[in-house]
C-alpha positions in Angstrom: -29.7 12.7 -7.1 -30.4 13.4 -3.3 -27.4 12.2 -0.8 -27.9 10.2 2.2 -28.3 12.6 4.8 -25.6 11.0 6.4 -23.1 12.7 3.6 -24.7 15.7 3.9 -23.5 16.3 7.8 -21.2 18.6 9.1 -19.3 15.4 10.8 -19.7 11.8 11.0 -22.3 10.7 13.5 -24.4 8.2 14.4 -27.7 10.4 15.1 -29.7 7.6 16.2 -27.4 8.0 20.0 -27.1 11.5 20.2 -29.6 14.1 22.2 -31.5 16.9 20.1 -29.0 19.1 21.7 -26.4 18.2 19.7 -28.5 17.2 16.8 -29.2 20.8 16.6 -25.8 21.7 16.1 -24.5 19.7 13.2 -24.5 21.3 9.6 -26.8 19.5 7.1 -25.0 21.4 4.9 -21.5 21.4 5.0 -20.9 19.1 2.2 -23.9 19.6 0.3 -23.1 21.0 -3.4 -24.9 24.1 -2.4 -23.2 24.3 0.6 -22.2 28.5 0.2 -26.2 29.2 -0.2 -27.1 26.8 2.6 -24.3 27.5 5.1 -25.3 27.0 8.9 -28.4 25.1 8.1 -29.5 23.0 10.6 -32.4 20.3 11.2 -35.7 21.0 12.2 -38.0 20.1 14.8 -40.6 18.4 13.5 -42.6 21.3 15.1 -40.7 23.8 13.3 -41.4 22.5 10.0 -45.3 22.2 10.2 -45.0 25.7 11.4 -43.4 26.6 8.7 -45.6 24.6 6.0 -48.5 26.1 7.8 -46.9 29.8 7.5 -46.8 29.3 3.6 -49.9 27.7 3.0 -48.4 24.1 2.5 -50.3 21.3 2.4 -49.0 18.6 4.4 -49.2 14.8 4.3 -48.1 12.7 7.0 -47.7 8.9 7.0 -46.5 7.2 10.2 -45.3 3.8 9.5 -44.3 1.2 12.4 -42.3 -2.0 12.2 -44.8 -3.4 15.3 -47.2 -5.9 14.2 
């Protein structure tokens, strides 16, 4: 089963408040199971992962949902 990634974090957070600055720092993988083979990982840009997906040939859905009515 796939944690929160709340549990996943290098420290708790509330990463709704916090600049990308320090977004960028925090390790998504410090308590993951994994967390030897995924050391330092850190979260993307959005940017950086369609680059990515592009790079490899991905396909890519995107569905942008909004609580505005």
């Amino acid at each position: 089963m796939i944690r929160q990634w709340k549990e996943l974090l290098s420290e708790p957070c509330n990463i709704q408040e916090m600049m990308w600055a320090d977004i960028k720092k925090l390790d998504i993988a410090a308590k993951h199971p994994f967390k030897e083979r995924y050391k330092g990982e850190r979260i993307p840009l959005f940017e950086e992962v369609i680059i990515e997906c592009l790079k490899m040939d991905f396909r890519l859905f995107i569905d942008i949902k909004s609580d505005l009515q």
